[in-house]
C-alpha positions in Angstrom: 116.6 106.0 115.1 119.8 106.8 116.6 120.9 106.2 120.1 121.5 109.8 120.5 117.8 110.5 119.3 116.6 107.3 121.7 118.2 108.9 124.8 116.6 112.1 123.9 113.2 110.6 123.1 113.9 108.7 127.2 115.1 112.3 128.4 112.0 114.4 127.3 109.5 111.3 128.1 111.0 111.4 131.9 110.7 115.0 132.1 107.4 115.1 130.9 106.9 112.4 134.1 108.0 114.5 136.3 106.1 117.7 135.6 103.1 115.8 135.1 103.9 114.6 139.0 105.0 118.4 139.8 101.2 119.6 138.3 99.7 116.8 140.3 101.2 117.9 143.6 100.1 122.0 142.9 97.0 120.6 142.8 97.0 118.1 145.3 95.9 115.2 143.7 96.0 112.6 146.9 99.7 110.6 146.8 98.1 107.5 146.3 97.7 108.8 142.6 100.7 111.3 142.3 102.8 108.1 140.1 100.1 106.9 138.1 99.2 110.8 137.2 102.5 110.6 136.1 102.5 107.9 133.9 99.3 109.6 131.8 101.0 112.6 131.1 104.4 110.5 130.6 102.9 108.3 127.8 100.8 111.2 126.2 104.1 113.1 126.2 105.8 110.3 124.8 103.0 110.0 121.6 103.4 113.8 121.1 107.1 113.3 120.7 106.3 110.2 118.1 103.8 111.9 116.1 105.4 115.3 116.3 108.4 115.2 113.3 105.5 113.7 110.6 102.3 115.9 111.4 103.4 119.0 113.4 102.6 120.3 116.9 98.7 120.9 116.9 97.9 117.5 115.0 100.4 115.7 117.4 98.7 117.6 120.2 95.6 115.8 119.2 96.9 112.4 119.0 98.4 112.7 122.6 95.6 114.3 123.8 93.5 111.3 122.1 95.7 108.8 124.0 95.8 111.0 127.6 91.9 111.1 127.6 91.8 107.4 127.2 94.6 106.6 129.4 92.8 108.9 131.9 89.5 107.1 131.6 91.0 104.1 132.3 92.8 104.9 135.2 89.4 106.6 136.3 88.4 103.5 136.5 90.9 100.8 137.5 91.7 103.4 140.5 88.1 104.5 141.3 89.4 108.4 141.1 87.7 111.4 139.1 88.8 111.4 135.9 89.6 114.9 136.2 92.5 114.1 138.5 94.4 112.4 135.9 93.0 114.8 132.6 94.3 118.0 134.8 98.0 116.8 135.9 98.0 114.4 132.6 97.9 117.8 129.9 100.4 119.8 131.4 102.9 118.7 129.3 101.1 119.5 126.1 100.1 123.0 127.4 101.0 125.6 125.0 103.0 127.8 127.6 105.9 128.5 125.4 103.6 129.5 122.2 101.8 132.2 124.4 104.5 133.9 125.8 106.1 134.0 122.3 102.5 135.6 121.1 103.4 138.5 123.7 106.8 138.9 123.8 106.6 139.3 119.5 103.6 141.8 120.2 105.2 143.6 122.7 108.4 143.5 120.5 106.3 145.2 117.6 106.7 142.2 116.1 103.0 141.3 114.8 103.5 138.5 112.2 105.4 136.4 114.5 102.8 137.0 117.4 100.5 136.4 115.0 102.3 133.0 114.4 102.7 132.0 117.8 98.8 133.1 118.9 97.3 130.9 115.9 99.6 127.8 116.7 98.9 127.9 120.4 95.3 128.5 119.4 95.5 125.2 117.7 96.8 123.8 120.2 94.7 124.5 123.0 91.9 123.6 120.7 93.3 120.4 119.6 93.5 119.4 123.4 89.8 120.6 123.6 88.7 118.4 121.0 90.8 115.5 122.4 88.6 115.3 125.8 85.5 116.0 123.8 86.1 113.0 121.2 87.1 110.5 124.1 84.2 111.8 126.3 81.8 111.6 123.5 82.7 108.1 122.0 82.7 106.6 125.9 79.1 108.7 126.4 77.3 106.9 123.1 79.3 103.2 124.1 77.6 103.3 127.5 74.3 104.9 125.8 74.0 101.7 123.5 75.2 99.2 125.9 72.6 100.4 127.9 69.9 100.2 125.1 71.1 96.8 124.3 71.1 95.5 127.8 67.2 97.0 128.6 66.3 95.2 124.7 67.7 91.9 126.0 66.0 92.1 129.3 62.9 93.4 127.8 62.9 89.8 125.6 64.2 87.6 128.6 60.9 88.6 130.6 58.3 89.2 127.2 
């Protein structure tokens, strides 16, 4: 990697903090949690940008979306927030905003295979971010469902 390449990889990652903190504010996430919101959608960002050049945008969507959800989760936690108000601010940065106005300005250009392009990849897109949340959500859901069964089984033979 190249310094030129490191700066940029710094550049885009700091951006990427500071929309995520611009999203927050539109909608008013409390300031307590404005810089950690920040540092979700800043690291997810940053994965995108790593898994990106190898995989392509919609399996490097679902990579950083993997790591946002978690990264969320955990925040939800250690901060005793929603986890909404870190999954909301957190995906900006991966929202396909570009790929959609592409989709129209192509169609309205009579330009069909390349809005057909653009509406399939930010269809992917949107849908890898989808299945992010879902997968994390999921996989936390069936942890706590076992833990749970495990805990009532060892209480069950503590008092039988």
């Amino acid at each position: 990697m190249t310094w030129m390449s490191l700066f940029s990889l710094c550049f885009q990652t700091a951006g990427a903090y500071v929309a995520t903190i611009t999203a927050a504010i539109m909608v008013e996430i409390p300031r307590s949690l404005l810089f950690k919101c920040g540092w979700v959608g800043a690291l997810g960002y940053l994965i995108y940008l790593l898994v990106m050049p190898g995989h392509g945008p919609a399996v490097a969507t679902l990579v950083a979306g993997i790591g946002i959800a978690i990264l969320s989760q955990l925040f939800a936690r250690n901060f005793r927030a929603p986890v909404t108000m870190f999954y909301i601010p957190g995906f900006f940065p991966l929202v396909p905003g570009i790929g959609v106005y592409r989709t129209a300005f192509y169609y309205i250009n009579d330009n069909p295979a390349q809005a057909s392009h653009y509406l399939l990849q930010s269809a992917l897109i949107a849908g890898a971010i989808a299945l992010s949340i879902f997968l994390v959500d999921s996989c936390l859901e069936i942890y706590h469902h076992l833990r749970n069964q495990a805990n009532a089984k060892r209480k069950e033979q503590s008092h039988g």
